[in-house]
TORKOL-4160 file (C-alpha; in steps of 0.2 Angstrom, whole numbers, padded with zeros to 4 digits, m for minus):
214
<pt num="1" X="0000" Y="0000" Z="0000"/>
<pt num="2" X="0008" Y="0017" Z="m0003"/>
<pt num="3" X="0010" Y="0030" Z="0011"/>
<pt num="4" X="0008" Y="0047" Z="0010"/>
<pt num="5" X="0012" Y="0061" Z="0024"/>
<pt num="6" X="0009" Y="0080" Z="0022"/>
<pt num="7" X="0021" Y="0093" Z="0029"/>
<pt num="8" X="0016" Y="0112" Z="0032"/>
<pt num="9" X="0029" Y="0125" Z="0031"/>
<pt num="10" X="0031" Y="0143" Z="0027"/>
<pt num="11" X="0017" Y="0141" Z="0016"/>
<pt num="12" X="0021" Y="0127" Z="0005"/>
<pt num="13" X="0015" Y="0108" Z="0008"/>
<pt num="14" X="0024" Y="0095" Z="0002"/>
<pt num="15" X="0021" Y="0077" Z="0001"/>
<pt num="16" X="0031" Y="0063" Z="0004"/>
<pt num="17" X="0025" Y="0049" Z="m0006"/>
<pt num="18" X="0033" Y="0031" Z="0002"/>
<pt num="19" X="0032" Y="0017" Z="m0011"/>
<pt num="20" X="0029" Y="m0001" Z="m0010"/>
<pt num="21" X="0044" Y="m0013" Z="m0011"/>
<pt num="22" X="0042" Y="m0017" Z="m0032"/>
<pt num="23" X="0046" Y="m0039" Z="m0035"/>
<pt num="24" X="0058" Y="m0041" Z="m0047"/>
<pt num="25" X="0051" Y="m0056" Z="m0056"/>
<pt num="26" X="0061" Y="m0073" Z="m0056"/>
<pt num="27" X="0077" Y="m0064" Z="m0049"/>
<pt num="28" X="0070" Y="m0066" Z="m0031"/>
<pt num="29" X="0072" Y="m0051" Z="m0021"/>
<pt num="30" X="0063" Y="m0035" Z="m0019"/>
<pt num="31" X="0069" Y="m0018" Z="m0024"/>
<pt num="32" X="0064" Y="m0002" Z="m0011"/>
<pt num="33" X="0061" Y="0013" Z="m0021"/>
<pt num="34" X="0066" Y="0029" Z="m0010"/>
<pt num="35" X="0053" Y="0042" Z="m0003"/>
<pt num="36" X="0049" Y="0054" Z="m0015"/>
<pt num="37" X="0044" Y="0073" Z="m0009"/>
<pt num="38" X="0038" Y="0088" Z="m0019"/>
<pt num="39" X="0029" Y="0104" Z="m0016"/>
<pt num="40" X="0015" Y="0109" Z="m0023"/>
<pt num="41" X="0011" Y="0126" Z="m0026"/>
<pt num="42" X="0002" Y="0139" Z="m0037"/>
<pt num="43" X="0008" Y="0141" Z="m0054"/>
<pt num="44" X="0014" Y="0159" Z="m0061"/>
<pt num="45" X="0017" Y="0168" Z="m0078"/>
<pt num="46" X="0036" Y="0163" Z="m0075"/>
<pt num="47" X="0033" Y="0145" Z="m0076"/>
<pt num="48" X="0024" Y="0143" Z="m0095"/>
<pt num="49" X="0039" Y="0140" Z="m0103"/>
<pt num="50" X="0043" Y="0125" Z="m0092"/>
<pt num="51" X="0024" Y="0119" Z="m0092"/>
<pt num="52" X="0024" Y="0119" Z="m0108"/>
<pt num="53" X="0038" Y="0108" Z="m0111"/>
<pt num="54" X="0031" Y="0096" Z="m0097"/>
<pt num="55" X="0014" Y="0094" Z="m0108"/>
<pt num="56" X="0021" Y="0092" Z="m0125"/>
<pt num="57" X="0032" Y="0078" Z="m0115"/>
<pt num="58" X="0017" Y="0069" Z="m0106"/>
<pt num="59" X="0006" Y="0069" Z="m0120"/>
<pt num="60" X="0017" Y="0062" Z="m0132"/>
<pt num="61" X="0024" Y="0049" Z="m0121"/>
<pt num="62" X="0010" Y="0045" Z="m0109"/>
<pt num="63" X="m0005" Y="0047" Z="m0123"/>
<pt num="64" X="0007" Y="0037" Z="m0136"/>
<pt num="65" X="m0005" Y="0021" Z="m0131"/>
<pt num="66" X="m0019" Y="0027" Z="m0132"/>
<pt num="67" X="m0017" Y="0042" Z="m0146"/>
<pt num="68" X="m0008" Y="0041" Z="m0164"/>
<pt num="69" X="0006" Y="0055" Z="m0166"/>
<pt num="70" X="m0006" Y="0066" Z="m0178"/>
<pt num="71" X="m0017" Y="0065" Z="m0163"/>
<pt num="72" X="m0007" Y="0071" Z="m0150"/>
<pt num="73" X="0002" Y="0083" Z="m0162"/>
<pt num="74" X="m0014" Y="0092" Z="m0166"/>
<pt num="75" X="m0020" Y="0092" Z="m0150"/>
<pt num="76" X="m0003" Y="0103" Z="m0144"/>
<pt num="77" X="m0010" Y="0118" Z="m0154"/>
<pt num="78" X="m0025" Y="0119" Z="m0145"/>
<pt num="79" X="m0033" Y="0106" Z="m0134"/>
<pt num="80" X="m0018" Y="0103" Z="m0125"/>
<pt num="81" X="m0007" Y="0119" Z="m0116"/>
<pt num="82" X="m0005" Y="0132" Z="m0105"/>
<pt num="83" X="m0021" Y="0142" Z="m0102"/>
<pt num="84" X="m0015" Y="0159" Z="m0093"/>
<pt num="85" X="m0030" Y="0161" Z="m0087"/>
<pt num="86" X="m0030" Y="0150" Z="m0077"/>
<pt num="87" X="m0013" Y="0156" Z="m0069"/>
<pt num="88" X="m0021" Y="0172" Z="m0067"/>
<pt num="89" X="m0033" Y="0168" Z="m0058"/>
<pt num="90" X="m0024" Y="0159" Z="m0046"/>
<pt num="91" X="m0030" Y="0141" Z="m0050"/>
<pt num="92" X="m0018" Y="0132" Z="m0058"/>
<pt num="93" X="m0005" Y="0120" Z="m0048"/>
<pt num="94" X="0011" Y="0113" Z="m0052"/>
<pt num="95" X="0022" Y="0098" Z="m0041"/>
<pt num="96" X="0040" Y="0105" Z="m0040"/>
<pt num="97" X="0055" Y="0097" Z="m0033"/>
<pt num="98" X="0070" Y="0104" Z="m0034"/>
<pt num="99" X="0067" Y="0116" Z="m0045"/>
<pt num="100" X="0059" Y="0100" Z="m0058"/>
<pt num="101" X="0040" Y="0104" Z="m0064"/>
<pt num="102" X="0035" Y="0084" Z="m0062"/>
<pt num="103" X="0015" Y="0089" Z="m0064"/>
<pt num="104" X="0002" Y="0102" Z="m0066"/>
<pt num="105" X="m0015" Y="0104" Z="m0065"/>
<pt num="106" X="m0030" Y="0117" Z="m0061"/>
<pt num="107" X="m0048" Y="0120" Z="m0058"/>
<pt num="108" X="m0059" Y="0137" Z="m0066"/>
<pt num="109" X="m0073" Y="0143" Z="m0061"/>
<pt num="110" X="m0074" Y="0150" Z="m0079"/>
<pt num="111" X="m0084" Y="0144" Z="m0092"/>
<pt num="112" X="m0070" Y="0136" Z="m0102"/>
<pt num="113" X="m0068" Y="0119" Z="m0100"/>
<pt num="114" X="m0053" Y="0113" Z="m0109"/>
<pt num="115" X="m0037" Y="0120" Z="m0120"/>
<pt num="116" X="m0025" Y="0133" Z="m0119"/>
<pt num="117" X="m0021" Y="0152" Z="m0124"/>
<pt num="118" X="m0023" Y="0144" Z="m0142"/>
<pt num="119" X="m0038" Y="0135" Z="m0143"/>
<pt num="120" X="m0052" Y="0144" Z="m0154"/>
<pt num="121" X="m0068" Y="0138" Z="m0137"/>
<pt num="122" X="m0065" Y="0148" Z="m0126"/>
<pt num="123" X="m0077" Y="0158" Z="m0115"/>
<pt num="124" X="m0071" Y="0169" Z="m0099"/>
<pt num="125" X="m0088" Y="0170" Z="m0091"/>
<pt num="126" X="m0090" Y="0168" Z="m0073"/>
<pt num="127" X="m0099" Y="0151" Z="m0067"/>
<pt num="128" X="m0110" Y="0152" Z="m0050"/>
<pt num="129" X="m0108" Y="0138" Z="m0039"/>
<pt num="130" X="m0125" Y="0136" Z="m0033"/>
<pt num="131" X="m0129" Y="0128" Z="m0050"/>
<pt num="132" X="m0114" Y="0125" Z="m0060"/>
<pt num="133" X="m0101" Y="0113" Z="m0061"/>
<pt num="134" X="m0082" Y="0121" Z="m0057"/>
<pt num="135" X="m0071" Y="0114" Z="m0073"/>
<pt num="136" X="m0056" Y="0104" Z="m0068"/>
<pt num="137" X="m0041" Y="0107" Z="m0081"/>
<pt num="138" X="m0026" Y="0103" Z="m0089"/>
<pt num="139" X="m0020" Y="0090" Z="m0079"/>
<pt num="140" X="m0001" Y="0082" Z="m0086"/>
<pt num="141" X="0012" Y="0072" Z="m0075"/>
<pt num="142" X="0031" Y="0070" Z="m0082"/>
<pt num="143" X="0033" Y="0054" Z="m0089"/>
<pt num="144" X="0046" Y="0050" Z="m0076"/>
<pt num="145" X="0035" Y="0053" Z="m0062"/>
<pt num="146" X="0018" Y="0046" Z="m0069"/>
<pt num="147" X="0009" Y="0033" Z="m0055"/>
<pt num="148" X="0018" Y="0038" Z="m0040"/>
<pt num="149" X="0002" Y="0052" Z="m0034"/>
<pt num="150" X="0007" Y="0068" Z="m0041"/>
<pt num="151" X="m0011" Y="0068" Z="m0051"/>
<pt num="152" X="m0020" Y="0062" Z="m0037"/>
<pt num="153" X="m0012" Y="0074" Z="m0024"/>
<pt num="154" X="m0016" Y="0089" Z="m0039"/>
<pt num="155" X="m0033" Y="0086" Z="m0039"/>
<pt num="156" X="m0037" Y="0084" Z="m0023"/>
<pt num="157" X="m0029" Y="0103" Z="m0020"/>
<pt num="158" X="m0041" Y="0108" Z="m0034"/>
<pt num="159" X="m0057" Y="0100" Z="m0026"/>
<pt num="160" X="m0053" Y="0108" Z="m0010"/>
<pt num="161" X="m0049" Y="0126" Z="m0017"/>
<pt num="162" X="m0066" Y="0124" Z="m0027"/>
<pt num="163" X="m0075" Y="0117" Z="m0014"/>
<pt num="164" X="m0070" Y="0131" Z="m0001"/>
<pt num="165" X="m0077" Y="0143" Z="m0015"/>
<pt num="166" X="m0094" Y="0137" Z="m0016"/>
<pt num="167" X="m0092" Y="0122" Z="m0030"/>
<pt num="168" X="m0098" Y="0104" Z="m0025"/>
<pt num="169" X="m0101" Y="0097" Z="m0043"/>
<pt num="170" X="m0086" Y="0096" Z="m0056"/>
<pt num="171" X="m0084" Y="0091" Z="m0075"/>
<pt num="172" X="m0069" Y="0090" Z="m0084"/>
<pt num="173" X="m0066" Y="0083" Z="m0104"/>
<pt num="174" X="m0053" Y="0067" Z="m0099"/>
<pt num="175" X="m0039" Y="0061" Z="m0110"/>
<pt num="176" X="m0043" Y="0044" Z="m0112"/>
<pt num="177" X="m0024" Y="0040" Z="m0102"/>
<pt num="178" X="m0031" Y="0050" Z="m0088"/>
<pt num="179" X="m0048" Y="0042" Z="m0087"/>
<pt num="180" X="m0042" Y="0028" Z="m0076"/>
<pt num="181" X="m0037" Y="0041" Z="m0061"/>
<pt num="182" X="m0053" Y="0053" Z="m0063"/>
<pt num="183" X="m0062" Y="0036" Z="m0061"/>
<pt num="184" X="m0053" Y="0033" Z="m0046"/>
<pt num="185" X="m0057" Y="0047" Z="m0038"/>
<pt num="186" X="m0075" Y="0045" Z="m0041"/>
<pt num="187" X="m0077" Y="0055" Z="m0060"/>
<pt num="188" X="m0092" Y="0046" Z="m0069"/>
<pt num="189" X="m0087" Y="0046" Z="m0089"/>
<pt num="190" X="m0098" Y="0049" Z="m0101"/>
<pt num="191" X="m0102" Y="0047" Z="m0119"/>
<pt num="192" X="m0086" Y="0047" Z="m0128"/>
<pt num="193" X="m0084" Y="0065" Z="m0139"/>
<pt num="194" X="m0073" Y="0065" Z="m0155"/>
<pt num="195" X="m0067" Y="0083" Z="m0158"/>
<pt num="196" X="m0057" Y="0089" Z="m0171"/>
<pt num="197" X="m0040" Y="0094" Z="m0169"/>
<pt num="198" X="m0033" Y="0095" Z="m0187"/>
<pt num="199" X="m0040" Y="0092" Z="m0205"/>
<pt num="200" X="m0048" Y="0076" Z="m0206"/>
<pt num="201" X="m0040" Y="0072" Z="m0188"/>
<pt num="202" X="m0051" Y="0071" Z="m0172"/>
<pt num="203" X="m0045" Y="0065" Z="m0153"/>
<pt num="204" X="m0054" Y="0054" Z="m0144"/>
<pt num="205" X="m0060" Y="0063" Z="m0125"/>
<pt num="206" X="m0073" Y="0057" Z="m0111"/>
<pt num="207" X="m0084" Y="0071" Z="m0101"/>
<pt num="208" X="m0085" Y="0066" Z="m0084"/>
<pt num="209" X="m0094" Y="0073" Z="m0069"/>
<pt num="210" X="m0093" Y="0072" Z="m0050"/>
<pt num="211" X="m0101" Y="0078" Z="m0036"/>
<pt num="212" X="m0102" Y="0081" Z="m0016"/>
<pt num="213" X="m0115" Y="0080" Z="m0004"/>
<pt num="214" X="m0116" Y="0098" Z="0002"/>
């Protein structure tokens, strides 16, 4: 079972993520993966050149089983990137050791419900909590660090945030790699949307929705 302790500092959290001991199989002994710690805080205009490196990477290597390279590539100018308003508003996370960007992800209590700066759907309205859903958004782990919590500790940040704002209902348009954590964490999927990203090229995403007892 994994572990996971938080730490409260001068204000920045960081959590230490303890692995299980992985079974190298027929060589008989177990490996230990050391404790992993990282901080999460809230992104700035100082860190989109960085997070947008960090997307391209994780959509290309963690969607490359579930997406063919057109896909992903046609995605990156739109679906897929930084949306500085987000950052802006002060809702949009990243997990950072050492300096590293190892994940991102954000919520909105805007009307936009997915893609960057680029992407032609966009809509900067103001949602009211009392009867609409806060979008969750652009959520990306480095390859490297994929599986070990970072997604997992970023959403829960945004569900808090949202929540202390008024939200208890949340939608987000899933990558079908990340469909398996939103699930999870109790995200119901869906009737799967095919959008365009390029001519004669579409991306396969899921809706989903959750939602708390007030």
């Amino acid at each position: 079972m994994t572990r996971a302790g938080t730490a409260y500092g001068l204000g920045a959290t960081t959590r230490t993520v303890i692995l299980p001991p992985i079974q190298s199989q027929g060589l008989g002994f177990l490996i230990t993966v050391r404790p992993m710690s990282y901080q999460l805080r809230t992104a700035t205009r100082a860190d989109q050149p960085a997070l947008q490196r960090l997307i391209a990477r994780s959509a290309r290597e963690l969607g490359a089983q579930d997406y063919r390279p057109e896909q992903i590539e046609g995605a990156l100018r739109g679906a897929f990137g930084v949306d500085t308003q987000l950052i802006d508003d002060g809702t949009y996370f990243v997990a950072e050791q050492d300096g590293k960007l190892l994940g991102c992800g954000g919520w909105s209590r805007r009307r936009t419900l997915f893609g960057g700066d680029s992407h032609r759907e966009r809509d900067a309205g103001e949602l009211d909590p009392r009867v609409d859903a806060a979008k969750i958004r652009a959520f990306f782990v480095d390859p490297d660090y994929a599986r070990r919590g970072i997604g997992r500790a970023l959403l829960q940040r945004c569900e808090s945030q949202a929540r202390a704002r008024g939200f208890t209902r949340f939608e987000l348009m899933g990558t079908l790699p990340g469909v398996r954590l939103y699930q999870a964490l109790g995200y119901q999927p869906g009737e799967l949307v095919h959008y365009p990203v390029a001519s004669g090229v579409t991306i396969e995403f899921v809706p989903m929705r959750k939602e708390f007892n007030p």
